[in-house]
MDTraj code that builds the backbone (N, CA, C; nanometers):
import mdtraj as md
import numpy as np

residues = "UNK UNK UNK UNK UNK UNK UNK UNK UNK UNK UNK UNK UNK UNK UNK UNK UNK UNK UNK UNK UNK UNK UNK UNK UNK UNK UNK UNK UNK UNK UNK UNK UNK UNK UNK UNK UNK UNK UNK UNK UNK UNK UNK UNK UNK UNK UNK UNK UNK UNK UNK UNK UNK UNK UNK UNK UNK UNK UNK UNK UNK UNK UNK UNK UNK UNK UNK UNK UNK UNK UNK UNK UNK UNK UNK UNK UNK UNK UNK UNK UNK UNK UNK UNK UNK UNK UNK UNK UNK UNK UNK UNK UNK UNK UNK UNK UNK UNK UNK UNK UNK UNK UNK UNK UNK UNK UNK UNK UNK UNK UNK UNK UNK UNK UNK UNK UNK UNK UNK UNK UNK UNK UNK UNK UNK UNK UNK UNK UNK UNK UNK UNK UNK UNK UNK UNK UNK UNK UNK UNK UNK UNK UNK UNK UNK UNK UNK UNK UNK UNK UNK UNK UNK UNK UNK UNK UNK UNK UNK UNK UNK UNK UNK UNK UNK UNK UNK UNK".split()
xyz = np.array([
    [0.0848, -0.1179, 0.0000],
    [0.0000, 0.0000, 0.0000],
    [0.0897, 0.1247, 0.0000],
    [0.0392, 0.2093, -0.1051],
    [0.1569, 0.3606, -0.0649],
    [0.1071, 0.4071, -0.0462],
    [0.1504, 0.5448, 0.0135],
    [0.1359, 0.6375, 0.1027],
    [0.0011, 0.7176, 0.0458],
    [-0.0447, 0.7150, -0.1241],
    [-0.1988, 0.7793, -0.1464],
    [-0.2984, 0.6972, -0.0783],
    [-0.2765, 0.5608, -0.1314],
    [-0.3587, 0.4671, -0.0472],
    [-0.3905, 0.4552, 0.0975],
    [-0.2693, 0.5113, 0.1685],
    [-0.2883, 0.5107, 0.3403],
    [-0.3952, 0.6073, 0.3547],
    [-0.3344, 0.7148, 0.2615],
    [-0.3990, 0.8723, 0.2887],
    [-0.5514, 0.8293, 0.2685],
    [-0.5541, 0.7990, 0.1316],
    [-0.7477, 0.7300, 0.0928],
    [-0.8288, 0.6579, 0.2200],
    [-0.7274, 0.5435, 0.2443],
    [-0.8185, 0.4914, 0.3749],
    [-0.8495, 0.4945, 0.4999],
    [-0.7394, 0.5983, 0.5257],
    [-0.7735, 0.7104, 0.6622],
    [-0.8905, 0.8115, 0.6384],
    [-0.8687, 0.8340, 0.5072],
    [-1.0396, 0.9609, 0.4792],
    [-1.1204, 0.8685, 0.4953],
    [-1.1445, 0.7244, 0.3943],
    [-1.2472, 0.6841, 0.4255],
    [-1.3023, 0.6113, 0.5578],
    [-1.2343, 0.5914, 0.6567],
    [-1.2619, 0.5765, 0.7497],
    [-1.2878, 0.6931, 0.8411],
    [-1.2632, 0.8031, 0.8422],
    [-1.2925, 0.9331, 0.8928],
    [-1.4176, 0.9926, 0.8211],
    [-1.4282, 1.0170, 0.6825],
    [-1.5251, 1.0395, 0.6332],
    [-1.6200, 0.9612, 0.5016],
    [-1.6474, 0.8138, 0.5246],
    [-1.7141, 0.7542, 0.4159],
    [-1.7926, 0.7895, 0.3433],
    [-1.8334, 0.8942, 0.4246],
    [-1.9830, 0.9899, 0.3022],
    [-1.8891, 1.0649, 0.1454],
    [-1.7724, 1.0347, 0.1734],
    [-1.7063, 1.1286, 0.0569],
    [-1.5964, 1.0157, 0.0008],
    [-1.6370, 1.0212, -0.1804],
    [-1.5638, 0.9648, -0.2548],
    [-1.4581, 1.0017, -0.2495],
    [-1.3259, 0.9802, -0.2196],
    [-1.1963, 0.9783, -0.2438],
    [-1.1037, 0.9283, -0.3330],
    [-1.1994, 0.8394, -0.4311],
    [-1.1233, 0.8191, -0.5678],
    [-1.0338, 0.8779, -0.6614],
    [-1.0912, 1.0330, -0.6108],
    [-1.0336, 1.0743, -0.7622],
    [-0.8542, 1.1269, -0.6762],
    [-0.8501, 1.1289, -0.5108],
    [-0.7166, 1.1012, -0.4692],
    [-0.6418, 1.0432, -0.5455],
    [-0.6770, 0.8822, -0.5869],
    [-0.5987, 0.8265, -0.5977],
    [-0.5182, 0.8705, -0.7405],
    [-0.5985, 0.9322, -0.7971],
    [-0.5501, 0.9450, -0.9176],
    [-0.4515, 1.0986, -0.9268],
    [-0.5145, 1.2187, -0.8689],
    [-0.4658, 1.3513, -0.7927],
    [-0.3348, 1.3194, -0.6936],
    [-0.3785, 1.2460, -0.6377],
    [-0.2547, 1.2369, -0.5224],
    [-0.1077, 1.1692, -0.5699],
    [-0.1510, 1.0852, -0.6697],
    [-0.0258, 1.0137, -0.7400],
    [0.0588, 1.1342, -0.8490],
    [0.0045, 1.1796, -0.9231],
    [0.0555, 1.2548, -1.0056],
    [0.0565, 1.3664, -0.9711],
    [0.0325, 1.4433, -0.8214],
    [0.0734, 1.5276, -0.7425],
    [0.2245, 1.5185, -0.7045],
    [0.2506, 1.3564, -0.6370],
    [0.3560, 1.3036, -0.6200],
    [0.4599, 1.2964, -0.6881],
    [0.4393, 1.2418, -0.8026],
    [0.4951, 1.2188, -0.9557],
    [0.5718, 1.3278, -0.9760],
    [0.4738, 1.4508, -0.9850],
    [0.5283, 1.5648, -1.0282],
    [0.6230, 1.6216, -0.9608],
    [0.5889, 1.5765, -0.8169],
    [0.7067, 1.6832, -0.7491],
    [0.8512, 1.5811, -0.7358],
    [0.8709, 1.4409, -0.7270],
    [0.9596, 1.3554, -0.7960],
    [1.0744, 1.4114, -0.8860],
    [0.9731, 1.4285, -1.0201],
    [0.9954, 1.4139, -1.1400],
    [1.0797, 1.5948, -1.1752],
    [1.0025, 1.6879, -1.0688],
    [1.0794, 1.7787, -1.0677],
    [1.2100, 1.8190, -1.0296],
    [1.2137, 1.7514, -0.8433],
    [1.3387, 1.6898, -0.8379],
    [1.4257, 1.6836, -0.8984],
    [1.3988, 1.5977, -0.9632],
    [1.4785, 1.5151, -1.0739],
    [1.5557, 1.5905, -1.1671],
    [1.4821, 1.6457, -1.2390],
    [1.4720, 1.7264, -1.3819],
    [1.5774, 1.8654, -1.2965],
    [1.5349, 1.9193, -1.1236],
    [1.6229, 2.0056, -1.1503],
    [1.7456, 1.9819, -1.1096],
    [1.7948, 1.8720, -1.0518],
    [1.9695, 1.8335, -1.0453],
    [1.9799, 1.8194, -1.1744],
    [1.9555, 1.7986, -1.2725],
    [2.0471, 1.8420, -1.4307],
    [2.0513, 2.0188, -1.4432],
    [1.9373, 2.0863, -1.4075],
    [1.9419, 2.2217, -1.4241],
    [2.0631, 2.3179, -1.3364],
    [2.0564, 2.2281, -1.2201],
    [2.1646, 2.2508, -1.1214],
    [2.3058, 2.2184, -1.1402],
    [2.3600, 2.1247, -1.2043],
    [2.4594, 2.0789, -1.2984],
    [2.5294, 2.1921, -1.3792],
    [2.4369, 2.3079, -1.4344],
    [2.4521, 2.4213, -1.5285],
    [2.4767, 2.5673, -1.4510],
    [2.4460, 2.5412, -1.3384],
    [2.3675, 2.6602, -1.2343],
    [2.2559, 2.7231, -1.2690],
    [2.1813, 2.6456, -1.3308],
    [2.0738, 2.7050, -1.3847],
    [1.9243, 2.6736, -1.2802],
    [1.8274, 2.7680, -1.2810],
    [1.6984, 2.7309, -1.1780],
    [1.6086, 2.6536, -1.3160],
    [1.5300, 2.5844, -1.2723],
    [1.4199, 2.5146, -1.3896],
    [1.3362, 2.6418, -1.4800],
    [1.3379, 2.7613, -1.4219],
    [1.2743, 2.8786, -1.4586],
    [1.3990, 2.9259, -1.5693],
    [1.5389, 2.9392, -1.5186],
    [1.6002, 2.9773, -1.6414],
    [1.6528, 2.8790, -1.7424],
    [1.6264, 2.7838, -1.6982],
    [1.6528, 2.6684, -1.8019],
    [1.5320, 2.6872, -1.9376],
    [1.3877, 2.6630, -1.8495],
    [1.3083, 2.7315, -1.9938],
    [1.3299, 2.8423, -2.0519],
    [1.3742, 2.9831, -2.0166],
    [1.4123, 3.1090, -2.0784],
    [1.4966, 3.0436, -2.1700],
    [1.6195, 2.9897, -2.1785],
    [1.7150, 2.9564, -2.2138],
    [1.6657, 2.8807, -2.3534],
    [1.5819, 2.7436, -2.3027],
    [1.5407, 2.6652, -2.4030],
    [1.4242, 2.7508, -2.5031],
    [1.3537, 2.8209, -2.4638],
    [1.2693, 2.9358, -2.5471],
    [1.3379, 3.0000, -2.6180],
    [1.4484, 3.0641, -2.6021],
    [1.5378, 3.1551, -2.7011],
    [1.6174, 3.0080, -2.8150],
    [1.6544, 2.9154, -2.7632],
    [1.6446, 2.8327, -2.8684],
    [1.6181, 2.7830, -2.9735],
    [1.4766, 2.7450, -2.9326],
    [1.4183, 2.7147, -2.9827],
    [1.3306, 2.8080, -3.0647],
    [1.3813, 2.9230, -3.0915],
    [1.3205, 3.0323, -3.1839],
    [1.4354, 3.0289, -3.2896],
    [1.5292, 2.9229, -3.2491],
    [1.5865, 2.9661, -3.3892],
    [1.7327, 3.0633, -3.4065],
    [1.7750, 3.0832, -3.4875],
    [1.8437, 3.1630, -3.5086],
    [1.8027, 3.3151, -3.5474],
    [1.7977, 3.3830, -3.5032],
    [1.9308, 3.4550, -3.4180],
    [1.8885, 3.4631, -3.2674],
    [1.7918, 3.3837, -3.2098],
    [1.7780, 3.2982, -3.0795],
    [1.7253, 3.4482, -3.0085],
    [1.6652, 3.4625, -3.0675],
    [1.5956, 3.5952, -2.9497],
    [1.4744, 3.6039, -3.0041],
    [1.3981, 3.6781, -2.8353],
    [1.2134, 3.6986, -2.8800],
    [1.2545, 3.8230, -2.7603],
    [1.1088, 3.8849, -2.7880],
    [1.1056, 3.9822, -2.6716],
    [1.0250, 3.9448, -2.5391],
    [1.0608, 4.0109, -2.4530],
    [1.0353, 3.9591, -2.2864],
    [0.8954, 3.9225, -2.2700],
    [0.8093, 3.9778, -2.3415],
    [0.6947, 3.9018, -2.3719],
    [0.6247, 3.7356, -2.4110],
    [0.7051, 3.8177, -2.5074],
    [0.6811, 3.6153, -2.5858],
    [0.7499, 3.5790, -2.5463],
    [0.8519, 3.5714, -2.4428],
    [0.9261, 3.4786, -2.3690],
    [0.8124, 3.4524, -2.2550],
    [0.7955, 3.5427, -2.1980],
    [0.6922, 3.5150, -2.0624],
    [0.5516, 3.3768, -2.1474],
    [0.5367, 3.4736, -2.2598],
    [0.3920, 3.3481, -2.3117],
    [0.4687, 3.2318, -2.2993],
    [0.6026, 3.1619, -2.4037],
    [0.6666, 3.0822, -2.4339],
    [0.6855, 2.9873, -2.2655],
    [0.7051, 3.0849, -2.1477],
    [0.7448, 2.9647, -2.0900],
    [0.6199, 2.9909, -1.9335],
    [0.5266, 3.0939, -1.9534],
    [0.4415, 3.0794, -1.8829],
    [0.4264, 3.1498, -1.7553],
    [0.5183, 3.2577, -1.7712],
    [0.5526, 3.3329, -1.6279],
    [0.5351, 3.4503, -1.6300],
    [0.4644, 3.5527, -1.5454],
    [0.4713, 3.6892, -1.5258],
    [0.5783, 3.7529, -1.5897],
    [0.5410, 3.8522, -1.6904],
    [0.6265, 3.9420, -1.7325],
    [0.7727, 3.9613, -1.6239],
    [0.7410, 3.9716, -1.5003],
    [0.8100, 4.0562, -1.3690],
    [0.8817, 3.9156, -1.3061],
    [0.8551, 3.8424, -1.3377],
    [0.9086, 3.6986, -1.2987],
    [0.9900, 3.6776, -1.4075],
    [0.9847, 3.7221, -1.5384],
    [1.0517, 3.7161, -1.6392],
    [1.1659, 3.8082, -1.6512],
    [1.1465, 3.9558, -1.6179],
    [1.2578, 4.0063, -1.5581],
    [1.3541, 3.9194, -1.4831],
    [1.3418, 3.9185, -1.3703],
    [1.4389, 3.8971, -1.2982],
    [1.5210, 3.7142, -1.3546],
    [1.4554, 3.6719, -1.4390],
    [1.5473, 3.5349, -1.4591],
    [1.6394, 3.6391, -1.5794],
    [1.6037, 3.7131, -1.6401],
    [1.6514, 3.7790, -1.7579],
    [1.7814, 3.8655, -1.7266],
    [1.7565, 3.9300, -1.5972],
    [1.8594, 3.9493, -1.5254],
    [1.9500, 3.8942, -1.4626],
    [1.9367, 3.7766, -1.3943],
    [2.0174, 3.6946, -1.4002],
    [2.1069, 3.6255, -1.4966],
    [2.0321, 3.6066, -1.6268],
    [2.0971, 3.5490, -1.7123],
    [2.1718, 3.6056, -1.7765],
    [2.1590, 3.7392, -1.7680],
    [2.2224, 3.8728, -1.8251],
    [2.3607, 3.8479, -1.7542],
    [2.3811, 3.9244, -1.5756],
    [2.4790, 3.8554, -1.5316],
    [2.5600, 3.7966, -1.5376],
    [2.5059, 3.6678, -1.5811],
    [2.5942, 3.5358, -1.6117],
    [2.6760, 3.5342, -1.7609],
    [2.6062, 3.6162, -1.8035],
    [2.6741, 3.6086, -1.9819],
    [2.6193, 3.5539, -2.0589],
    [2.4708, 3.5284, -2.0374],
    [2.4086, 3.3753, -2.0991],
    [2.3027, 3.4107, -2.2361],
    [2.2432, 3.5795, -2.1940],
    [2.2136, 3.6336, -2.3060],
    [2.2553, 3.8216, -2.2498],
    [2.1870, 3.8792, -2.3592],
    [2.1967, 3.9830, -2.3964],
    [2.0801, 4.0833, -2.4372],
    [2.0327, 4.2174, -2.4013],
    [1.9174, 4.2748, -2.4169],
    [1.9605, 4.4057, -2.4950],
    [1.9058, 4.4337, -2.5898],
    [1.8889, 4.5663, -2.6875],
    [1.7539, 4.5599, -2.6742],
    [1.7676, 4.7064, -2.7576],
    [1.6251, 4.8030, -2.8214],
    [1.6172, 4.7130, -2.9312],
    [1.4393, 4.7033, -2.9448],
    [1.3966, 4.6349, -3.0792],
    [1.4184, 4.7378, -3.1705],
    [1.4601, 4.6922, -3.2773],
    [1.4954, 4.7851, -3.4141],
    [1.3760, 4.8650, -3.4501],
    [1.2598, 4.8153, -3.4613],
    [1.1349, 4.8494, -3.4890],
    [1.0617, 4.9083, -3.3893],
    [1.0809, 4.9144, -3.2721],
    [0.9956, 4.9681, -3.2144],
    [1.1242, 5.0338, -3.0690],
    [1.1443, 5.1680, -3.0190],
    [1.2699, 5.1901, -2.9232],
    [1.2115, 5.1670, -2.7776],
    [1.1028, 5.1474, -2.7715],
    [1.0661, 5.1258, -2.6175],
    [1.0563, 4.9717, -2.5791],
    [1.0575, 4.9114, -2.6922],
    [1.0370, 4.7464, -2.7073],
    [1.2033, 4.6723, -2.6658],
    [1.2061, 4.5571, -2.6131],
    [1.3322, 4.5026, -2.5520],
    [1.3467, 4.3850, -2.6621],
    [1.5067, 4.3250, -2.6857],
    [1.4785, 4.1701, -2.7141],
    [1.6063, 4.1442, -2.6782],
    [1.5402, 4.0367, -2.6103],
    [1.6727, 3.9255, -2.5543],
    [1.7326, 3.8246, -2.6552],
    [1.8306, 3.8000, -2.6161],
    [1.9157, 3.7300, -2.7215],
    [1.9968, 3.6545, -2.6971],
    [1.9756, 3.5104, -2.7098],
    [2.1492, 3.4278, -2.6632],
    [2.2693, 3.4533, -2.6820],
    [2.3845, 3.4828, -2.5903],
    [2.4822, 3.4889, -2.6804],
    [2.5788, 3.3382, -2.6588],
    [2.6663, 3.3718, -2.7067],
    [2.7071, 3.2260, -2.8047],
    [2.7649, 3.1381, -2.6608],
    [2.8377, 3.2041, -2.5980],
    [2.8092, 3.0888, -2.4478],
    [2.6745, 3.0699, -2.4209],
    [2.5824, 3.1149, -2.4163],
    [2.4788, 3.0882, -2.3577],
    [2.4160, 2.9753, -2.4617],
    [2.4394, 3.0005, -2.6105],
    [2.3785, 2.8875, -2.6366],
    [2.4538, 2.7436, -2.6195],
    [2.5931, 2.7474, -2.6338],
    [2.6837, 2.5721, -2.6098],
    [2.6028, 2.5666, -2.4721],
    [2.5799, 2.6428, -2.3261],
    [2.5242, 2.5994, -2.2476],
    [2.4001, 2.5193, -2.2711],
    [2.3050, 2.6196, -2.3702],
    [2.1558, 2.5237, -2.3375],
    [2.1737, 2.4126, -2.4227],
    [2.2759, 2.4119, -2.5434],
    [2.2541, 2.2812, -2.5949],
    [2.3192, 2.1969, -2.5307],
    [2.4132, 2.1886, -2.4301],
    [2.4328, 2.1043, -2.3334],
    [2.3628, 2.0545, -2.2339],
    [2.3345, 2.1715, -2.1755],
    [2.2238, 2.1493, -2.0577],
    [2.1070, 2.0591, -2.1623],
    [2.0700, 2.1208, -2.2436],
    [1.9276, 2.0397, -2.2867],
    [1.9628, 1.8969, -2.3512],
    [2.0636, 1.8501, -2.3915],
    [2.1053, 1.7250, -2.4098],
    [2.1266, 1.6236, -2.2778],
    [2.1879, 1.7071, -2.1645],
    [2.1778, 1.5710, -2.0901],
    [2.0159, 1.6151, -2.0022],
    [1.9515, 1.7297, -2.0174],
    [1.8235, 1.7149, -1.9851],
    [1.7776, 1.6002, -2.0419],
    [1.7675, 1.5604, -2.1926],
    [1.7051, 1.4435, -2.2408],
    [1.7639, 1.3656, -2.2291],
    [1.8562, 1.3140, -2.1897],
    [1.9221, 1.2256, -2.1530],
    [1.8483, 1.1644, -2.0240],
    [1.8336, 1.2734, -1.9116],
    [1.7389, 1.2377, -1.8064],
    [1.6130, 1.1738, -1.8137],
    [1.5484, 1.2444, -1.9089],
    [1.3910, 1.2619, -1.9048],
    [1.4131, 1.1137, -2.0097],
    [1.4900, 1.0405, -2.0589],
    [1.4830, 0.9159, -2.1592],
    [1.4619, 0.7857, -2.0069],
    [1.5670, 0.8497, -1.9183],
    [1.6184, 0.7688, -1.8262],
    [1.4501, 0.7345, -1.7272],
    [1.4274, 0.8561, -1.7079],
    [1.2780, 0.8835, -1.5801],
    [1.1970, 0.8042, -1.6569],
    [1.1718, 0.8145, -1.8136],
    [1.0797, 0.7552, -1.8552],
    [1.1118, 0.5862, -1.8744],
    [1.2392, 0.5390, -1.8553],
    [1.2304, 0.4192, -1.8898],
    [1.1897, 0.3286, -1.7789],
    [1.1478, 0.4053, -1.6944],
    [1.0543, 0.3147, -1.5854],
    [0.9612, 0.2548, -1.5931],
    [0.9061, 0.2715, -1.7098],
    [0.7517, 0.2293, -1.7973],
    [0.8373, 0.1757, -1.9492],
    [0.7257, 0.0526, -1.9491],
    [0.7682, -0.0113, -2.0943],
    [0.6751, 0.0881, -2.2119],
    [0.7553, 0.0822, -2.3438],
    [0.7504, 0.2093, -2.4223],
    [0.5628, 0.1792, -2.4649],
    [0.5051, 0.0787, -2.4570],
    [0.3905, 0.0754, -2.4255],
    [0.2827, 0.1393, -2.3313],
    [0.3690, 0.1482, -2.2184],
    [0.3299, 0.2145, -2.1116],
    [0.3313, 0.3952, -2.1120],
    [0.4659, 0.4049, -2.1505],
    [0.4549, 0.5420, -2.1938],
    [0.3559, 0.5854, -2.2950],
    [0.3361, 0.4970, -2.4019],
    [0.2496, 0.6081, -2.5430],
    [0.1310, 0.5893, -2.4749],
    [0.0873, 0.4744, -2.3841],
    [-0.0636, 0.5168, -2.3120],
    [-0.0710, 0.6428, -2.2366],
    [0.0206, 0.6353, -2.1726],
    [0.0146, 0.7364, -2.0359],
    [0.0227, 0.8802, -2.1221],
    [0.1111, 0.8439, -2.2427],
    [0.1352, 1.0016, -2.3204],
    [-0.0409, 1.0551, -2.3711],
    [-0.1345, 0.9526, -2.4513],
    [-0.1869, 0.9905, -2.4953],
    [-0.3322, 1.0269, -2.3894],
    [-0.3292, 0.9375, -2.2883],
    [-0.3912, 0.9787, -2.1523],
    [-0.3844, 1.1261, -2.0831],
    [-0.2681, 1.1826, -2.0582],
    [-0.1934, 1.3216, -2.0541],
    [-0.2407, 1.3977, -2.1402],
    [-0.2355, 1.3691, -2.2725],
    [-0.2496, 1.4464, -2.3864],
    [-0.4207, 1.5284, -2.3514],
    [-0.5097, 1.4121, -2.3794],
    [-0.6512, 1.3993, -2.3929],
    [-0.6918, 1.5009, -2.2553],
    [-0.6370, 1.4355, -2.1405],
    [-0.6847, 1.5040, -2.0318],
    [-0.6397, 1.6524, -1.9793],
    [-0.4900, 1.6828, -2.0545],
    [-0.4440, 1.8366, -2.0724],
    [-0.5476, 1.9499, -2.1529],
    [-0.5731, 1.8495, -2.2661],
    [-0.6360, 1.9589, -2.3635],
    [-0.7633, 1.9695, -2.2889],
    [-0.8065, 1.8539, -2.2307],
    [-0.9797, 1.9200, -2.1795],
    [-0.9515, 2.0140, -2.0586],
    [-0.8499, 1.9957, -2.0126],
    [-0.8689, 2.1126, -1.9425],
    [-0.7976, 2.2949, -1.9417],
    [-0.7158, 2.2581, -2.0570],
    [-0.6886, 2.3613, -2.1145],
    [-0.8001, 2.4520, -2.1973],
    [-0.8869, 2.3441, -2.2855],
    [-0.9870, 2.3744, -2.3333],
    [-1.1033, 2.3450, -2.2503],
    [-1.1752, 2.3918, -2.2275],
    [-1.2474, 2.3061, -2.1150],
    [-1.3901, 2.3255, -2.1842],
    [-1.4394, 2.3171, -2.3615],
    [-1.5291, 2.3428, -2.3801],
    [-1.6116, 2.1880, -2.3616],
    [-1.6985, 2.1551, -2.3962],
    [-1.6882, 1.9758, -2.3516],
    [-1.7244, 1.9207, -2.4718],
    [-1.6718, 1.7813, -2.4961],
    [-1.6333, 1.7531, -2.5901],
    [-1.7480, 1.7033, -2.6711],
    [-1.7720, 1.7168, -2.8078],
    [-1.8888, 1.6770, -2.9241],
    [-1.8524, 1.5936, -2.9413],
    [-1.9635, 1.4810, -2.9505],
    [-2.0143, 1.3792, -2.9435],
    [-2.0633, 1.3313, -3.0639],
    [-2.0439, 1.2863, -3.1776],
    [-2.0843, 1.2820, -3.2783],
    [-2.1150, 1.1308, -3.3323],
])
top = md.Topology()
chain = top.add_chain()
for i, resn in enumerate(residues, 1):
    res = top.add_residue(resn, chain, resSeq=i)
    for name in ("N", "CA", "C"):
        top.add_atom(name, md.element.get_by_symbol(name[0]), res)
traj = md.Trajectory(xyz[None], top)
């Protein structure tokens, strides 16, 4: 029995009038997640990087060459308050990892920019990131994963989208 299960049958013995099922399913991948974060940030830590500037990092990347967006679409890109986006930006600044000018097009507008240490970092860092995340996942047979992926998938979008789903 693990520790969701203890938790489940202490409620239901304290309170049987209330389903606790959906614990089991909440409480595990509550768990999971904070695990799996763990995890994921001793590689980020490896770099000196926080999991917050590791995505900045991998966002300017992954835009490509010439590896810059502005502090905006970085915040959309990795999901964080403009002002939360500052300060990793500053940090990374610091470190040497990118670089901030005036947008050409617009002088009140910012864009950040990798510079060339900063990118051998993220493509390092993000290589033995996947290196990790190959490793975490091989705990499940690759069967196991494309269920669980497409399980994740289905149940992200409904609640990202949360219109309900047609039935046809």
């Amino acid at each position: 029995m693990d520790r969701v299960a203890r938790i489940q049958a202490d409620w239901r013995r304290e309170r049987p009038d209330v389903d606790t099922s959906p614990q089991g399913v909440i409480g595990r991948l509550h768990r999971l997640a904070g695990q799996l974060t763990e995890e994921l940030c001793r590689v980020y830590g490896r770099y000196d990087l926080t999991e917050g500037e590791f995505d900045v990092l991998c966002a300017l990347r992954r835009a490509g060459e010439p590896y810059e967006r502005a502090p905006g679409e970085l915040a959309a890109h990795t999901m964080v308050t403009t002002g939360a986006m500052t300060k990793r930006i500053d940090r990374l600044e610091r470190a040497g990892l990118v670089t901030r000018r005036r947008a050409d097009d617009d002088q009140r507008g910012r864009i950040v920019a990798l510079t060339e240490p900063g990118r051998e970092l993220i493509d390092r860092a993000f290589t033995d990131h996947m290196r990790n995340e190959r490793h975490l996942l091989n705990l499940l047979t690759p069967a196991e994963a494309e269920t669980l992926e497409a399980l994740l998938t289905t149940w992200l979008s409904r609640l990202e989208d949360p219109r309900p789903p047609r039935h046809e």
